[in-house]
N, C-alpha and C positions, 0 to 999 in steps of 0.2 A: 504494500500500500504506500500511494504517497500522502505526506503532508504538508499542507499548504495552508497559507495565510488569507482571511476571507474579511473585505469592510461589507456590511450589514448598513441600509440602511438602519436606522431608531425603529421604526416603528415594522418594520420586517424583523427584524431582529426580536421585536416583545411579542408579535402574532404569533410568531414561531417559537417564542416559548413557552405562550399558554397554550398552542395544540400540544409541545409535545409532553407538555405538565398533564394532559387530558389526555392524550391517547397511548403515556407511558412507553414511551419509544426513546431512543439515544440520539441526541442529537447528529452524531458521524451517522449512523444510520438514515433517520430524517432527510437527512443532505443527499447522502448517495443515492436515493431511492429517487428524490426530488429532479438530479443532474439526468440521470440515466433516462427520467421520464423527457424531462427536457430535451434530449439527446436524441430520443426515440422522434420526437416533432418535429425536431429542425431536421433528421433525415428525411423522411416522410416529404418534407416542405422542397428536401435539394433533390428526392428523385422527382419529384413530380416536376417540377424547372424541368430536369433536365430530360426526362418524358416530353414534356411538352417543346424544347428547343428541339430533340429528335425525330418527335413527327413531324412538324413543319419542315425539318430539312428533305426528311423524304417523301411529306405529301404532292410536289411536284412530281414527281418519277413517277411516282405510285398512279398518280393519274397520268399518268401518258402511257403506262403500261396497260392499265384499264381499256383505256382507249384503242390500242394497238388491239386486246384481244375483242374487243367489241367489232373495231374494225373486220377482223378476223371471222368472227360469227356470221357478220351482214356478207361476208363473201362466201361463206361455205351456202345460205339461206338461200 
């Protein structure tokens, strides 16, 4: 594990320790479970960027190939 230095806002700092005074959990725990969550959204947030920069790179193509086999159908028809 590492150990690192954290500023808190005042008033995050006191919300966060009357949950964990209430729901009886460790603060180093509290935190990691908190990062990890966090962790888990901002991925989430960068595939879906990067989903959406990938299809627009190859919704062109994608439609010209489309078109190629339609083309293709109206000939064989």
């Amino acid at each position: 594990m590492k150990t690192l230095s954290l500023k808190l806002d005042d008033l995050v700092f006191e919300e966060t320790e009357e949950l964990l005074n209430k729901i009886k959990m460790p603060r180093n725990r509290y935190f990691n479970e908190a990062i990890q969550y966090y962790n888990n959204i901002q991925q989430k947030k960068f595939l879906k960027k990067q989903l959406i920069l990938e299809s627009k790179l190859v919704a062109k193509e994608s439609m010209a190939i489309l078109n190629e086999f339609e083309s293709l159908e109206e000939d064989e028809g």
